[in-house]
C-alpha positions in Angstrom: -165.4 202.1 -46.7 -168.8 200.1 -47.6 -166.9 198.6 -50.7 -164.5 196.8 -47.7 -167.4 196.2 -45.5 -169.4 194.1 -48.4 -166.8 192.7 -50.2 -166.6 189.1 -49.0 -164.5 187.0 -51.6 -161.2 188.5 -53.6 -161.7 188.3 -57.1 -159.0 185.4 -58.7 -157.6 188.1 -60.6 -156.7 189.9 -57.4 -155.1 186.6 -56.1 -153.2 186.0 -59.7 -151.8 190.0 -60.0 -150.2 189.8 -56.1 -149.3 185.8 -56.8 -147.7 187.6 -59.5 -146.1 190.3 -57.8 -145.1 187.9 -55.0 -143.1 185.5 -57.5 -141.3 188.4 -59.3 -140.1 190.0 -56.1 -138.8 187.1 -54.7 -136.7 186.2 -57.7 -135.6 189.6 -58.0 -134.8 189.7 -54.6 -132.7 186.6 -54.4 -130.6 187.7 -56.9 -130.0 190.8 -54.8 -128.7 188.5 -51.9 -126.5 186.6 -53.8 -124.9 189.9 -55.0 -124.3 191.0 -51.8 -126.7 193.8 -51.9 -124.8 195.4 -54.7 -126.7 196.6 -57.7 -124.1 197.0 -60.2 -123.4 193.0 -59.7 -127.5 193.1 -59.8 -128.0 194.4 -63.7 -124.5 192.7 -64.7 -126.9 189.4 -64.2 -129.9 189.6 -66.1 -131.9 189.5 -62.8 -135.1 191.0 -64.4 -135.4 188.4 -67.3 -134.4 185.3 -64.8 -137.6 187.1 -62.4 -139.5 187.1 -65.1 -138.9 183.4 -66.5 -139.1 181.9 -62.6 -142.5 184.1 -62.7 -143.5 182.7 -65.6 -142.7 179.2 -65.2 -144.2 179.0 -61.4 -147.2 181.3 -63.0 -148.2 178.3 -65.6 -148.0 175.4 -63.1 -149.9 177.6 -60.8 -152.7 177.5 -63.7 -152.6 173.8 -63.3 -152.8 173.6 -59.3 -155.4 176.1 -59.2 -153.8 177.3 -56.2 -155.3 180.7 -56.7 -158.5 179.6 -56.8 -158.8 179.4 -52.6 -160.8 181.9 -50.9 -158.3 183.8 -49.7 -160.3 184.3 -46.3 -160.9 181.0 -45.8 -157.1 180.2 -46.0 -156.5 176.7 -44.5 -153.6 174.4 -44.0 -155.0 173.0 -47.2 -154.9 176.1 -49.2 -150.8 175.9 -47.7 -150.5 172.8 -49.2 -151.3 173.3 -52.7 -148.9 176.5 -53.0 -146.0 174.2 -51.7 -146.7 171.7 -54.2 -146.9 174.7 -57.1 -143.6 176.1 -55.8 -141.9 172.5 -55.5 -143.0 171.8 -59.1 -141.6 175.2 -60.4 -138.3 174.5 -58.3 -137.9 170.6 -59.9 -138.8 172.4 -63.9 -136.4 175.4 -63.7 -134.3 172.8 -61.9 -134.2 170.5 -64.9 -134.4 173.8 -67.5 -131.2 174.9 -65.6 -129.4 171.2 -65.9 -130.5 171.2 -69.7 -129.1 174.4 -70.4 -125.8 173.8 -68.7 -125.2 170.4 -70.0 -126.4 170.7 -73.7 -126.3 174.9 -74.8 -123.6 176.8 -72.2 -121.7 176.3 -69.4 -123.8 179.2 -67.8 -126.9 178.7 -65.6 -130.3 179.5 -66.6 -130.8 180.5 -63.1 -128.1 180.7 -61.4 -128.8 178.0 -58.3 -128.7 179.9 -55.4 -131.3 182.1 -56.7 -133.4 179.4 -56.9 -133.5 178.0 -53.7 -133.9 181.6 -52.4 -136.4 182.3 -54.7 -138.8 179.2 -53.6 -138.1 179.6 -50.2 -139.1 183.4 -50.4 -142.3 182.8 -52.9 -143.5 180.1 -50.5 -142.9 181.9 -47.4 -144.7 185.3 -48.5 -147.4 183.6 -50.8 -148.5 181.7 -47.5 -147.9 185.0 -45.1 -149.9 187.1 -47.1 -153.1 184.8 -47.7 -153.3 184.6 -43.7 -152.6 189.0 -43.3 -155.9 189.1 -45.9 -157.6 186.3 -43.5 -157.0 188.4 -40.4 -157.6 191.6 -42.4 -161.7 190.2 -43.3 -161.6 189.5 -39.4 -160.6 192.9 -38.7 -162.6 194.7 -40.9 -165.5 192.5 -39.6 -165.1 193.3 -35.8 -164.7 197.5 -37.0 -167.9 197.1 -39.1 -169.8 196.1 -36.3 -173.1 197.4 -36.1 -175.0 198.8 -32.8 -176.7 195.3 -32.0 -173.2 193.5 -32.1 -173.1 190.6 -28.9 -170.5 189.2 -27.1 -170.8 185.4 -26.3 -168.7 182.2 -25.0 -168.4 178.9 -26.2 -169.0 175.9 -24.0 -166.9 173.4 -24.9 -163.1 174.0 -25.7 -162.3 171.1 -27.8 -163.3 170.2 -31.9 -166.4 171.3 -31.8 -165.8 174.5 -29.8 -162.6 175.6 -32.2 -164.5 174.9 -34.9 -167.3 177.1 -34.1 -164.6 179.9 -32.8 -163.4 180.0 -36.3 -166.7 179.6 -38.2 -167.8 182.9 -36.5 -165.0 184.2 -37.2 -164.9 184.3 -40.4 -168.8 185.3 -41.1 -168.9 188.6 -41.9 -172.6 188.9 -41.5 -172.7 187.5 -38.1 -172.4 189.9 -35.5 -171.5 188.1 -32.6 -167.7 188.2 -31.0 -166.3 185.2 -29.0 -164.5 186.4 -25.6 -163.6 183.2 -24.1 -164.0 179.2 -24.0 -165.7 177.7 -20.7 -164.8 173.7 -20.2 -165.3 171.6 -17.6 -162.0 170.0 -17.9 -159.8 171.5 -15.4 -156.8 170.6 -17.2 -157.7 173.2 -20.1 -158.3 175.9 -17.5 -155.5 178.8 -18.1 -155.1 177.8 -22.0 -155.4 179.8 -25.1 -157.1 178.7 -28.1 -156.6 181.5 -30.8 -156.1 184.2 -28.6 -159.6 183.0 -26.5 -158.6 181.8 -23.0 -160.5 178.8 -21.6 -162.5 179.3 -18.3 -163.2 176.5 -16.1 -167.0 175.5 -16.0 -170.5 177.5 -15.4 -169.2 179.5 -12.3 -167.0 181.8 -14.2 -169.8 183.0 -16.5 -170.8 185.6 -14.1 -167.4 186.9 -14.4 -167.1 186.9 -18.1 -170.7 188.3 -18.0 -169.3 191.0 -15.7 -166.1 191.7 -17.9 -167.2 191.3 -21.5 -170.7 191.7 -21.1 -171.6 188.3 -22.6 -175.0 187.9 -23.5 -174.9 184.6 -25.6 -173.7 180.7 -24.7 -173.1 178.6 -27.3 -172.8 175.0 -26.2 -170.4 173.0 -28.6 -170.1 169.9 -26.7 -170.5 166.3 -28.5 -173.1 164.3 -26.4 -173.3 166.6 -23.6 -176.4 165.1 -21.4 -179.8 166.5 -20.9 -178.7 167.4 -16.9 -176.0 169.4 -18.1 -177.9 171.1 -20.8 -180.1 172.0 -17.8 -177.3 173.2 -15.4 -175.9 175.7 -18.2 -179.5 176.6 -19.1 -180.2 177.5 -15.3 -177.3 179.1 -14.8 -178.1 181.5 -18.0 -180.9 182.3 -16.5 -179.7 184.0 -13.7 -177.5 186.2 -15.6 -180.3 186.7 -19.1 -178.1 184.8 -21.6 -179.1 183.6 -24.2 -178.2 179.9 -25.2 -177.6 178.5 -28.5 -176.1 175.2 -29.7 -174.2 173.6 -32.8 -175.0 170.5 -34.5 -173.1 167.4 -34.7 -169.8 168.1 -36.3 -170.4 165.4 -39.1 -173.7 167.2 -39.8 -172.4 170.9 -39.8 -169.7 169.6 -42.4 -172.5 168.2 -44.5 -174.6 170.7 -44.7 -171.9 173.5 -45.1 -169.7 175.2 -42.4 -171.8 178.3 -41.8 -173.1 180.1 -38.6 -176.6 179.4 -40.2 -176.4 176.2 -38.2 -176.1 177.2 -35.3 -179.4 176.7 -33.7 -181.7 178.0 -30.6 -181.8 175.1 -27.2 -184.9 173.3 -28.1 -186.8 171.8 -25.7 -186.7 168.5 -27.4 -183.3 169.0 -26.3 -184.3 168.4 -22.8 -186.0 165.7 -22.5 -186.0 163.6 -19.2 -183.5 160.8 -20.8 -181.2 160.7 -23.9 -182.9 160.9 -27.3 -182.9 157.5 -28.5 -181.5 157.0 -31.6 -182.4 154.1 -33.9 -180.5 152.7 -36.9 -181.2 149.5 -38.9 -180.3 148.8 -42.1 -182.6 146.0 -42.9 -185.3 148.4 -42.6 -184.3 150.0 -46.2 -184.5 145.6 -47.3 -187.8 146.1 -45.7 -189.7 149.0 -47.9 -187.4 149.1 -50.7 -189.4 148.2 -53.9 -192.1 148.3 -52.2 -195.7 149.9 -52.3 -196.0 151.5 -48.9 -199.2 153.5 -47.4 -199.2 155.8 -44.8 -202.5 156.9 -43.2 -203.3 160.2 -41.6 -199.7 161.3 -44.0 -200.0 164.7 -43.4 -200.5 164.7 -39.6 -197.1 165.7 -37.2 -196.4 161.4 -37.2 -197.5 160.6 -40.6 -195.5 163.3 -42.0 -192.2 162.4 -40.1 -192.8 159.2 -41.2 -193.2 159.7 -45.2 -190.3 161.5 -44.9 -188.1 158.8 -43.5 -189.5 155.9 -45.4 -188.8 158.2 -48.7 -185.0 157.7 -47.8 -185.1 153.6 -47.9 -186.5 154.0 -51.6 -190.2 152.3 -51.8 -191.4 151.9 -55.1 -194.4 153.7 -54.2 -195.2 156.2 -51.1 -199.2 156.1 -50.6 -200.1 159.9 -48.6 -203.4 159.6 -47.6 -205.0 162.2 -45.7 -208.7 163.7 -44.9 -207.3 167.1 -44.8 -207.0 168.7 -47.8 -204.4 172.0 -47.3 -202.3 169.6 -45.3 -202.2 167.1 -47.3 -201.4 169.7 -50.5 -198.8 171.2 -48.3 -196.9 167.8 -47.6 -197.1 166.9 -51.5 -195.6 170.4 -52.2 -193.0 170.1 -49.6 -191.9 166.7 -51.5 -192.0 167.9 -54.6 -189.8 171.0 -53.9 -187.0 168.9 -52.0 -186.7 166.8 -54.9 -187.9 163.7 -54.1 -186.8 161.6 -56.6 -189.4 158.7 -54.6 -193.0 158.4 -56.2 -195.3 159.2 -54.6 -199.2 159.8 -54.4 -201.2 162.2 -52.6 -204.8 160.4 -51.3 -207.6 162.9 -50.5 -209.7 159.9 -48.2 -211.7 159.2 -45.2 -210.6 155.6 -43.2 -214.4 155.9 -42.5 -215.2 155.6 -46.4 -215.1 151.5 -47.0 -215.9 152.2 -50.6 -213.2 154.2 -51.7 -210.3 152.5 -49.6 -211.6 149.4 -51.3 -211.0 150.9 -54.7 -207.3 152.4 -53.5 -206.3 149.2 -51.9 -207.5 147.3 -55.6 -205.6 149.8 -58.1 -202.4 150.3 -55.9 -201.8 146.9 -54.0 -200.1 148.4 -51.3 -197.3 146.1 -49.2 -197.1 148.2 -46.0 -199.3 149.8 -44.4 -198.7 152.7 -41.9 -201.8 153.3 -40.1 -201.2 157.0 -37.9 -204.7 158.3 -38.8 -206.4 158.9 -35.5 -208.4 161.6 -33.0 -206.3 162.2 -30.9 -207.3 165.3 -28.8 -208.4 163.9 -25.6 -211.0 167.1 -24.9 -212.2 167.5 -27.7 -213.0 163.3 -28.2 -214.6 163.3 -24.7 -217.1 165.7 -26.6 -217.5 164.0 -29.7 -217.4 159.9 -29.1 -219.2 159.3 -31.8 -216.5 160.4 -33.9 -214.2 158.9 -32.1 -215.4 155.4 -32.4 -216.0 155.8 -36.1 -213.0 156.7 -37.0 -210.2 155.1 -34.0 -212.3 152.0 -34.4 -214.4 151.5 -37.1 -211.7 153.2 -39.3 -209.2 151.0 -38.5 -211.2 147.8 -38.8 -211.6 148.8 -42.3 -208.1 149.3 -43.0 -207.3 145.9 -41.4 -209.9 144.1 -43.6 -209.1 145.6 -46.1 -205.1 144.5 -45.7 -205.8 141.1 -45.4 -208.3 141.2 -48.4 -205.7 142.4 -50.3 -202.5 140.4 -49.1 -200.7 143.3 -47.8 -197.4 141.9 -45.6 -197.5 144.3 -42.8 -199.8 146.8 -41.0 -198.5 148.7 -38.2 -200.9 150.5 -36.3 -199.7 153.6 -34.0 -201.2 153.7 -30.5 -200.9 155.6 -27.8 -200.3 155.4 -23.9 -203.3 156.8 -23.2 -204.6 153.2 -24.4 -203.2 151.9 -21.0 -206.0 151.8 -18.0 -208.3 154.5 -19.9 -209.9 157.3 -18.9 -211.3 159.0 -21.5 -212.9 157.8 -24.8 -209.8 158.6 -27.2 -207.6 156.3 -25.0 -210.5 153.8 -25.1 -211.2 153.6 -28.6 -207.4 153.3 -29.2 -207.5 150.5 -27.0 -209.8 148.7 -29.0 -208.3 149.3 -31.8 -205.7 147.5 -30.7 -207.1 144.8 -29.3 -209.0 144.2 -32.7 -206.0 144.5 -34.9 -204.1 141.5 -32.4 -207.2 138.9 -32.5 -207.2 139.5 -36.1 -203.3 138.4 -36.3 -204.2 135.2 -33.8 -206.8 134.3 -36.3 -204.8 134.3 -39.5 -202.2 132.6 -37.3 -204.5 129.7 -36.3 -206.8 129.1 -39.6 -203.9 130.1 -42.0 -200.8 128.3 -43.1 -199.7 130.1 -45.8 -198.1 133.9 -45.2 -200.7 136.5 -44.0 -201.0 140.1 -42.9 -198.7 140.6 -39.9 -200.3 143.3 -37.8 -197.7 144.9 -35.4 -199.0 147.8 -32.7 -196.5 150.4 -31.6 -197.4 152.1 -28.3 -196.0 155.6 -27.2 -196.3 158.7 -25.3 -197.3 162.5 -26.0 -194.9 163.8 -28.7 -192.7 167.2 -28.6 -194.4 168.9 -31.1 -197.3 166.9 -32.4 -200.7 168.0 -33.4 -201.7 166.9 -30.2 -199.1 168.1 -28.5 -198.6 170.7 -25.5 -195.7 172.4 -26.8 -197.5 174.3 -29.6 -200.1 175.6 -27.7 -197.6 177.0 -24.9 -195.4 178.7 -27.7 -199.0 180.5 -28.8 -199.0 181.7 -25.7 -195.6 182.4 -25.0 -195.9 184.4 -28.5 -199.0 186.2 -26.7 -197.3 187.1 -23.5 -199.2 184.5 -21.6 -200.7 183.0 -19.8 -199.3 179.3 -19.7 -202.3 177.1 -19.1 -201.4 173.8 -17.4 -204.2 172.1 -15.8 -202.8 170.9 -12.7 -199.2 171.5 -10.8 -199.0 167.6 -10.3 -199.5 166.3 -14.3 -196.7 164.6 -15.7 -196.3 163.1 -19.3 -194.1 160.6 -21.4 -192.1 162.6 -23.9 -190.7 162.0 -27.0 -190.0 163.7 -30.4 -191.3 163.0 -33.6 -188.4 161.3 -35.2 -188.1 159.2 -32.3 -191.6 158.1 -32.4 -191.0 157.6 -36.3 -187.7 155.6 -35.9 -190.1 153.5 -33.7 -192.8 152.8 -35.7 -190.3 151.8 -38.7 -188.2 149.8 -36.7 -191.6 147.4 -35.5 -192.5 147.4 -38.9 -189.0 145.7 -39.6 -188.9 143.5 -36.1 -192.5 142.1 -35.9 -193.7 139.3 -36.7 -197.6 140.0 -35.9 -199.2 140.6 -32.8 -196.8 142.5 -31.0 -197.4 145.5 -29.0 -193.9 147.6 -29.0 -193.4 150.4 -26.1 -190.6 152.6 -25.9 -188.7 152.7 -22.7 -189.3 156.4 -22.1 -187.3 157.0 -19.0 -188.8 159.1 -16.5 -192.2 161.4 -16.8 -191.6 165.3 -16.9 -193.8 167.3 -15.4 -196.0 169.5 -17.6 -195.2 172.9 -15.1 -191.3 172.2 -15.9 -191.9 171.7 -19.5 -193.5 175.2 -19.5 -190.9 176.8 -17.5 -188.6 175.3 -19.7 -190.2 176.8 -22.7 -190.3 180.0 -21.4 -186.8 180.3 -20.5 -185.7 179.3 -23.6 -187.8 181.9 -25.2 -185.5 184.3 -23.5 -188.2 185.2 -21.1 -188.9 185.1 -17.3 -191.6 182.9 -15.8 -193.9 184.8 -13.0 -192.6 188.4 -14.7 -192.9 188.1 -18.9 -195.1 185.0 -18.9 -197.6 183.6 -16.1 -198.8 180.2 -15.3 -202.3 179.0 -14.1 -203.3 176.4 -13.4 -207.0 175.6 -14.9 -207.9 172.1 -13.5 -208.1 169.0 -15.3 -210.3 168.5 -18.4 -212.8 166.2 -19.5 -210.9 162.6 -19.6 -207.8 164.0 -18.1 -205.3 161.7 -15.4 -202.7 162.8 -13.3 -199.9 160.3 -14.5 -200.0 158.1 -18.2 -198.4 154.5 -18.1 -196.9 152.5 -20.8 -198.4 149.2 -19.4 -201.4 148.2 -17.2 -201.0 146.0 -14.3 -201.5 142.9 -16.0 -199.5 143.9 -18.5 -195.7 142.3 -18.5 -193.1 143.1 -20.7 -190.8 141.2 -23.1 -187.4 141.9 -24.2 -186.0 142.9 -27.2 -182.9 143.0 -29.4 -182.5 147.1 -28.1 -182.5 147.9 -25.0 -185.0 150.8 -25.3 -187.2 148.4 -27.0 -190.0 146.2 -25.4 -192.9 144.2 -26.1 -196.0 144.2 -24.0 -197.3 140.7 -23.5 -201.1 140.8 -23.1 -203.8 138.2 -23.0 -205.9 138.6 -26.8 -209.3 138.5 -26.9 -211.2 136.0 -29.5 -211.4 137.5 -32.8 -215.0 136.3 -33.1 -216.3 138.1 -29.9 -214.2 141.6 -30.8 -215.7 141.2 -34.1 -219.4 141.3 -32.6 -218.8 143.8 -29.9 -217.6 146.7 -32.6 -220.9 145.5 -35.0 -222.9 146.7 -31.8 -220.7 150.2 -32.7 -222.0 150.3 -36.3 -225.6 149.3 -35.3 -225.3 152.7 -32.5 -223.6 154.6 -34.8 -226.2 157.4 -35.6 -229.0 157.4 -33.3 -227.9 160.0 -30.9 -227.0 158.0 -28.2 -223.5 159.2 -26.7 -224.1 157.3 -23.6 -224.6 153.8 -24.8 -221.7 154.1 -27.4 -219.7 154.9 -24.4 -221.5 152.5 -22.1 -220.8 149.8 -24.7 -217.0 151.3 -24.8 -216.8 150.8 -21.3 -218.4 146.9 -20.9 -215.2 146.6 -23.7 -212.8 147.3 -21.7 -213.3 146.6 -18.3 -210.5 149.0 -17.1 -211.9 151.7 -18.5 -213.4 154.7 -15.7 -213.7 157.7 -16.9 -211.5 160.6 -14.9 -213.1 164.1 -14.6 -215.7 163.1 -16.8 -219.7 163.6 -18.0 -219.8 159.9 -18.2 -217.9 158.9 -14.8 -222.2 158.2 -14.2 -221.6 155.4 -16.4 -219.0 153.6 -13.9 -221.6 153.5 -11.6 -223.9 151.3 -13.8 -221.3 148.3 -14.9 
């Protein structure tokens, strides 16, 4: 019984000994029906050696067809096709044999005709039957191998993707999950049957089939099916501890191989407060193809995402430079086992280091430049400005001298909301960042005619996922048991995910033409306390019973609510509608340039207070929130 339960795939000789068997029979047995049944007639005919030549004839063209070669469990309306074209193209030979052998040897038949016709018709018929008894026979065999930890489940969704899934399941005999019924919020399906599966209307009849079947897992198979939805089924699995999975685009579960492999957990980037936007622009690939393209802070949770996307437009050379060395080793490792057939260069650098980007800049030539290399941990930075400044600052002056220096086309510098109305130093220093980066692109516009560096600044929220992100630490703790932290019941964030907030920074690399500050129209904030509750209910837990949250207070630096733009901020509009360009006022390069070489002539003397103070006579909107240096505010 084991040797049934493993074996997966017939072996072809199987499938050419019973084709065999099949065609023989059939022959023989329409030579039976055209003698009535009577045997005597039978042997008077030669019925054995005309079984054996249809055999043998429909055998050799089946070598040509390959019509054995299907997976015999996988039998598809394809598979049905090819043995009607092997049968038709034995029928049409001994056909022709048959007239040959009449007309120029014997007035006798080769095959008589009426055997013929019975003999296709039967062959066809039973070669078809019995590929779909062994199909149904795996399924069998699958459902009465079941082991202890076997689970019953629905599928939400009762269309393409839903009958595909149904038969995907099916037919893995690994998987150990059984489908008991379709839910669909179309009524007009209600009642129907789908492979012997009857179809549900909508979420209120899972606590039924829960009841009946014991259903324990959801899988949602529903093409675009929004984030409120996703939320409603999510809720109402909840209630009843199911477990929710979902399957991928039906394009992309083609592509990758129809297999219950793909079938994935809920995410919670598959929640987010609006539609994941999704961006597609071919002149992005006229953009960095043949080109030498660095990427800064490469093997960070942006700087990754983003390598790997510009690898599919085809530079002519992908610059990884990174400060941390087993990151950095890891991403160059990653590329190298996928195949990348892009070069590419692993950097071991500081931004910080003038020297040495000097001497990378001069050997390479770089055309783009990507610069994601940042602090970016708000707590941490507020203890730490020093390092801060140095490196969200300082670092990226020296990248954008360096760019123009060297006649690179386009830098694109990744920002953050938390550069909006500051209130902590890593929002600050980004700030100043960009303001340095955009009075450097009004200068080369005003005292240079010929083409210069175009520096574009893209400007987004917290990302699903990041380094900097919430969502790792909560699944830590999840892992742990708990406790959640969130700092305050009231704190709300932008959300996005990391492709997103890669697509964006590619697509203002394409669009800009210098200056610009690109936001992403991010829909509506979510608040942090959901996103945890989220998470924990998609961990299969229960918040309050398997996981607790507390609330710690807000930290150093810390607001209530980001924003995309100040209030003097307006916004521009853009060829995509998720798309927009903050219009502010620039500062003279001249006087930027002299406020950050007060920066470099603090730098050093232990003196966090009037690197900060200096930060804040900057940026006039700066006041620190839950803050050592809110003292400071008091003093400008």
């Amino acid at each position: 019984m084991n040797f049934l339960k493993d074996l997966r795939i017939l072996p072809r000789w199987i499938i050419i000994t019973l084709d065999s068997i099949v065609l023989f029979q059939s022959a023989f047995f329409a030579y039976v029906v055209r003698s009535n049944f009577d045997l005597e007639i039978v042997n008077n005919t030669n019925a054995v050696l005309g079984s054996l030549v249809f055999t043998a004839v429909v055998f050799l063209v089946m070598l040509t067809t390959k019509s054995y070669k299907g997976i015999v469990r996988h039998t598809g309306l394809k598979d049905s096709v090819n043995i009607f074209k092997t049968i038709s193209i034995g029928f049409i030979l001994v056909f022709t044999a048959n007239f040959v052998f009449e007309t120029l040897i014997s007035t006798t038949y080769f095959i008589p005709y009426s055997v013929l016709i019975i003999s296709s018709l039967t062959s066809l018929f039973l070669l078809i039957l019995y590929r779909f008894l062994v199909k149904e026979s795996f399924i069998y065999l699958k459902s009465g191998f079941v082991s202890n930890d076997a689970k019953v489940g629905v599928i939400f969704g009762a269309s393409e993707a839903g009958i595909i899934a149904l038969d995907v399941i099916k037919r893995d005999s690994k998987s150990n999950l059984t489908i008991a019924a379709f839910l669909d919020d179309d009524p007009k399906k209600e009642g129907k049957i789908i492979e012997g599966k009857k179809i549900f209307k909508g979420l209120p009849q899972l606590k039924v089939l829960v009841q009946n079947h014991k259903v324990s897992e959801l899988i949602i198979a529903v093409k675009d099916l929004s984030v409120q939805r996703k939320k409603e089924i999510i809720d109402e699995c909840y209630k009843f501890n199911v477990h929710v999975s979902i399957v991928p685009p039906i394009n992309q579960w083609i592509n990758r191989g129809l297999n219950t492999e793909a079938i994935r957990d809920l995410r919670i980037e598959d929640l987010l407060g609006r539609e994941q936007i999704t961006l597609e622009n071919p002149k992005i690939k006229e953009e960095l193809a043949n080109k030498v393209v660095l990427v800064t802070g490469a093997a960070g949770s942006i700087g990754s995402e983003l390598c790997r996307q510009i690898m599919y437009y085809n530079p002519k050379l992908l610059l990884l430079l990174d400060f941390s060395e087993s990151a950095l080793y890891d991403l160059d490792f990653e590329f190298i086992q996928a195949g990348m057939i892009t070069p590419h260069m692993s950097i071991l650098a500081d931004i910080r280091d003038y020297t040495t980007l000097k001497n990378i800049f001069k050997k390479y030539s770089p055309d783009v430049v990507f610069h994601a290399a940042a602090y970016k941990h708000v707590p941490m930075i507020e203890n730490f400005p020093e390092q801060a400044i140095k490196s969200n600052i300082l670092g990226t002056k020296i990248l954008a001298d360096l760019s123009v220096l060297h006649n690179v086309e386009k830098f694109v510098l990744v920002s953050t909301d938390k550069a909006v109305n500051p209130t902590n130093v890593m929002g600050a220093t980004k700030r100043v960042a960009e303001m340095y980066v955009q009075a450097l692109n009004t200068y080369l516009e005003t005292h240079h005619n010929n083409a210069h560096t175009k520096f574009i600044t893209t400007r987004f929220g917290n990302v699903l996922g990041s380094n900097g992100s919430v969502v790792p630490l909560f699944k830590k703790q999840i892992q742990k048991g708990g406790p959640i932290t969130v700092t305050h019941p009231d704190i709300t964030r932008y959300f996005m995910t990391i492709p997103e907030a890669c697509q964006l920074v590619l697509e203002a690399g394409f669009m800009g033409n210098g200056g610009e500050i690109y936001v992403f129209d991010m829909g509506e904030p979510i608040k942090i306390v959901d996103l945890a509750i989220n998470m924990i209910r998609l961990s299969g837990k229960k918040e309050g019973e398997d996981v607790k949250i507390v609330f710690t207070g807000l930290r150093e630096g810390e607001k209530l609510f980001e924003e995309l733009l100040n209030d003097s901020e307006i916004v521009k509009f853009t060829h995509h509608p998720k798309i927009k360009i903050a219009q502010v006022s620039t500062v003279h390069f001249y006087k930027i340039e002299g406020q950050i070489e007060i920066f470099e002539n603090l730098i050093g003397k232990n003196s966090e207070n009037d690197l900060v103070f200096h930060l804040k006579s900057m940026l006039p909107e700066y006041k620190s929130n839950s803050s050592r240096f809110e003292v400071l505010d008091r003093l400008n």
